[in-house]
C-alpha positions in Angstrom: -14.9 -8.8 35.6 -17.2 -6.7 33.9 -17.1 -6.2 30.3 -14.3 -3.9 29.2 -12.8 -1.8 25.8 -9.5 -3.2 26.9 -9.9 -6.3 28.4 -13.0 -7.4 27.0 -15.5 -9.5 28.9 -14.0 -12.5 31.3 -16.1 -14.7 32.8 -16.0 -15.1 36.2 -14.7 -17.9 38.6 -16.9 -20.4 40.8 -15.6 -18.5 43.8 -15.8 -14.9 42.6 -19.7 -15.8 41.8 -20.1 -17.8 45.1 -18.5 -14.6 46.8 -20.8 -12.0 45.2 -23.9 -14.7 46.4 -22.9 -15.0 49.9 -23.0 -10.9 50.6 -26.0 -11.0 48.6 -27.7 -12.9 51.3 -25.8 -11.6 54.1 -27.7 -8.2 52.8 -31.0 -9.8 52.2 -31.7 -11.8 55.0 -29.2 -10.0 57.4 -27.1 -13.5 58.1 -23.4 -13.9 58.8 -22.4 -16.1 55.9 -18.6 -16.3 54.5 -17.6 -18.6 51.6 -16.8 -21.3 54.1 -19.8 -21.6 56.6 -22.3 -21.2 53.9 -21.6 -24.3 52.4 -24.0 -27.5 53.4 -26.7 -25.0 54.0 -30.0 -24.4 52.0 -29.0 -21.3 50.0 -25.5 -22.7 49.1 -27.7 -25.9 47.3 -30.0 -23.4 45.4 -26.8 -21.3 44.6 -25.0 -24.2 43.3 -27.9 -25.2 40.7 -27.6 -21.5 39.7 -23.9 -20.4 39.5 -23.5 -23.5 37.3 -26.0 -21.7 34.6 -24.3 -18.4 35.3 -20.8 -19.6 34.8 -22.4 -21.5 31.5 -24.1 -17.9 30.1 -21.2 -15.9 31.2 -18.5 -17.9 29.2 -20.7 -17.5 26.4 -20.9 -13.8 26.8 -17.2 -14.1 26.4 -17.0 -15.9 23.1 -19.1 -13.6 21.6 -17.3 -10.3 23.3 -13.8 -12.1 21.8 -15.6 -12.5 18.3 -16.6 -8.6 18.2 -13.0 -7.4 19.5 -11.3 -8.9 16.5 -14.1 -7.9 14.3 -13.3 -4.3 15.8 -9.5 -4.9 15.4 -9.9 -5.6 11.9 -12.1 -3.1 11.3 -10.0 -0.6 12.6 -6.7 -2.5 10.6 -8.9 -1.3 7.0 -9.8 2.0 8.5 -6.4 3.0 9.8 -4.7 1.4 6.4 -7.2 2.4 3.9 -6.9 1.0 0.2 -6.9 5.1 -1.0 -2.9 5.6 0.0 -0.9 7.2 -3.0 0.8 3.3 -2.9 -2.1 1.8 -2.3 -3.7 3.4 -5.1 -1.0 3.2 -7.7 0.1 -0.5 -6.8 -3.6 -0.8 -7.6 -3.6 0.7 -10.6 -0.2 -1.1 -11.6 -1.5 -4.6 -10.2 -5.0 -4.8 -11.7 -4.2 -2.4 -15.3 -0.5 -2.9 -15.7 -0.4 0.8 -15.6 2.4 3.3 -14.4 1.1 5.9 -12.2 1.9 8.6 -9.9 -0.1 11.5 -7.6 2.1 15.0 -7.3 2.7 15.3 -3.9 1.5 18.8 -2.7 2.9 21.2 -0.7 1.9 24.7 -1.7 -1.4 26.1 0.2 -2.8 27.2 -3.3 -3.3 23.6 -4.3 -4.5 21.9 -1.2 -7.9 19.8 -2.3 -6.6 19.3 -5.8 -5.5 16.0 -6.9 -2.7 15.8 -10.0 -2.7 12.6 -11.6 -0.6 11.2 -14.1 -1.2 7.2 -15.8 1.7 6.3 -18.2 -0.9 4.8 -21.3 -1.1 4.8 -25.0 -4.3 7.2 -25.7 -3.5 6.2 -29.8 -4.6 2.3 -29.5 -7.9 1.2 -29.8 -8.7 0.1 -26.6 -7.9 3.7 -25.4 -11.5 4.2 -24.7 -12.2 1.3 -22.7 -8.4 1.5 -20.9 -9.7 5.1 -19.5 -13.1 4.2 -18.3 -11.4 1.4 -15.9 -9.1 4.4 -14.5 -12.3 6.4 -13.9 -13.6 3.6 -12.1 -11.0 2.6 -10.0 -10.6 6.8 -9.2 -14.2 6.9 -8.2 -13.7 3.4 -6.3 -10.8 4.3 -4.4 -10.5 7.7 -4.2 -12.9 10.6 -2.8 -14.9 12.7 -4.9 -14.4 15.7 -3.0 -11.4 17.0 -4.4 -10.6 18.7 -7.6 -9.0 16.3 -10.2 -6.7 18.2 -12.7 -5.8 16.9 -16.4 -6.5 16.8 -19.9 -8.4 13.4 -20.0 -11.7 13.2 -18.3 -14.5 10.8 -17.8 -17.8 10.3 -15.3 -18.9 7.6 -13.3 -22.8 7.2 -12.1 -22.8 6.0 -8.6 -25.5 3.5 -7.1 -27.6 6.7 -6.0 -27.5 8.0 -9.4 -25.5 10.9 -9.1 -22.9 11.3 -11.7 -19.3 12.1 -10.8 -16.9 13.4 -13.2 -13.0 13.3 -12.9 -9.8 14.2 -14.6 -6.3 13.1 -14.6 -3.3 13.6 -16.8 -0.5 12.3 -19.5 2.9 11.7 -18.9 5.2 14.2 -20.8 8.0 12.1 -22.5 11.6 13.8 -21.6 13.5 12.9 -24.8 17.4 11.2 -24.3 20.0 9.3 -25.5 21.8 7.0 -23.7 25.6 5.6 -23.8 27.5 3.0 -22.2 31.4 3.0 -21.6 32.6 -0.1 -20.2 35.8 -0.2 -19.3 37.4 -4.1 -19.2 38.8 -5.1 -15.9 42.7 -6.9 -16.8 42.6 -8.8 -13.8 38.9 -10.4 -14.1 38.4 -14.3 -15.3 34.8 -13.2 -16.0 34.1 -13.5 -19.7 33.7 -9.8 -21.4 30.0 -9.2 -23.0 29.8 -8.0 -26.3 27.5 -4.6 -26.9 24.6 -6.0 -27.8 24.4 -8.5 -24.4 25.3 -5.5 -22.3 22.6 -3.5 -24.5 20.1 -6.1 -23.7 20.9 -5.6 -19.9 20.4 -2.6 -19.7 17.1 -2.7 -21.1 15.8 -5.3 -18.6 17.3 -3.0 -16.0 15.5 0.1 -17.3 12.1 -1.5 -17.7 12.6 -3.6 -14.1 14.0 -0.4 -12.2 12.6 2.6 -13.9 8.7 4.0 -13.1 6.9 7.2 -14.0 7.8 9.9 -11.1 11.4 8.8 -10.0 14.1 10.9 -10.7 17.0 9.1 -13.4 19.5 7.5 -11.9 21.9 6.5 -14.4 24.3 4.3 -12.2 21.0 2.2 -11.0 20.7 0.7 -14.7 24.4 -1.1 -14.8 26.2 -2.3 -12.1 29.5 -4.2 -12.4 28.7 -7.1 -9.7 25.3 -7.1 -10.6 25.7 -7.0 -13.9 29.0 -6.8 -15.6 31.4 -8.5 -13.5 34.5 -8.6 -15.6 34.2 -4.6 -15.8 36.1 -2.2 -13.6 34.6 1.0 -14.6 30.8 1.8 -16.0 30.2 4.8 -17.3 26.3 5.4 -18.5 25.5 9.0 -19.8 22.8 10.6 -21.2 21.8 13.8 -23.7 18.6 15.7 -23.9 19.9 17.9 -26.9 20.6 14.9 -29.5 24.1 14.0 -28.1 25.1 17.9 -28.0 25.8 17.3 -24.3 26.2 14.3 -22.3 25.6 14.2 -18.5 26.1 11.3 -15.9 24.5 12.8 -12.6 21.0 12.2 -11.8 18.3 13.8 -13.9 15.6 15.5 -11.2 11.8 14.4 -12.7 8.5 16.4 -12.3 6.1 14.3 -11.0 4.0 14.4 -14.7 7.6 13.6 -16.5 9.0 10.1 -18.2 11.8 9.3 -19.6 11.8 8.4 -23.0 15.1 6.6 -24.7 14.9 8.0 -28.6 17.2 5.2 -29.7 18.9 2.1 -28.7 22.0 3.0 -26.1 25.2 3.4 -27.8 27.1 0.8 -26.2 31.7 0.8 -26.1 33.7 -1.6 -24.3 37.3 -0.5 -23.6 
């Protein structure tokens, strides 16, 4: 077989060569030879000599032709998964900066080509500086320059041609609440009851395991009772944006640019 996109390149059998030889001469010297009677004579000795080379380059040919298709395949793997995905990007950015991020996903016509950006960092410590160059970087690194960054930090990176790129992207805006806990004590459970400062210390670990920049606030995710607080029979987790004016329990719905930000540690009651 000839080589092929699909298949690649096989090399082919002793007969299939011996076959292609024989109507070869049939056509040359205008003979009568089939795979069968042309054995024994003189061109079936040359051909012999010669279809061993031929079967020796072609399986060759195919080693190499195996080589390039995976080299393709892969090639095609990075191209068709490329490292500039919104996940990719922000597990990047999460992985090698220990930074919370998140892209605003866009669906208004007005704001095709732009690119909103929001990092979850400190811009008040000292290594501020140093913290924002490495997200410039990794923008320029991983993500094209041919789109209009948005935001109120900016920086520049110099490419290897020279030409200086500048981008922009943006601060989280901290969304204010106070949390409380009611946990109400199950009367048939052998579990031992947690006081408020172990269920306090839960929740925590929850928030900072469970919670990122960009998801919407989901109070029930935070305590669970067979998770988390198996002698319990009810959990009830609220929170208040107007310093405990009003307290909600339902999801809170997040902009993409929003992050929650507990003002005080969770008022914790066990019932």
């Amino acid at each position: 077989m000839s080589f092929d996109l699909t298949n690649g390149y096989q090399p082919r059998t002793f007969d299939e060569i011996l076959e292609a030889f024989v109507l070869e001469v049939n056509e040359q010297f205008s003979t009568t030879y089939d795979a069968t009677t042309i054995v024994g004579t003189e061109y079936y000795r040359f051909f012999y000599a010669g279809a061993q080379l031929v079967m020796q380059s072609e399986s060759y040919t195919a080693e190499i032709t195996t080589k390039m298709t995976d080299y393709i395949r892969t090639a095609n793997e990075a191209i068709n998964l490329p490292k500039s995905t919104i996940d990719g990007f922000i597990t990047g950015i999460k992985t090698d900066l220990d930074l919370d991020a998140t892209i605003k996903d866009i669906v208004l016509e007005a704001e095709a080509g732009y690119m909103f950006l929001i990092v979850d960092v400190d811009e008040t410590d000292p290594d501020y500086a140093t913290t924002k160059q490495a997200i410039i970087d990794r923008m320029h690194d991983w993500l094209t320059a041919a789109l209009y960054y948005n935001g109120t930090e900016t920086g520049s990176k110099v490419a290897l041609n020279g030409q200086t790129f500048n981008y922009k992207f943006g601060l989280p805006v901290d969304v204010d609440i106070l949390v409380r806990v009611t946990v109400t004590a199950s009367a048939n459970s052998t579990s031992p009851v947690l006081n408020e400062n172990q269920i306090r210390d839960i929740f925590n670990a929850n928030l900072l395991a469970l919670y990122r920049l960009g998801l919407d606030f989901e109070p029930e995710k935070y305590l669970e009772i067979s998770r988390d607080l198996p002698f319990s029979s009810n959990i009830l987790l609220e929170y208040s944006e107007d310093a405990g004016t009003t307290w909600l329990a339902v999801p809170r719905s997040m902009a993409y640019n929003e992050k929650i930000n507990l003002t005080a540690p969770a008022t914790i009651s066990v019932v």
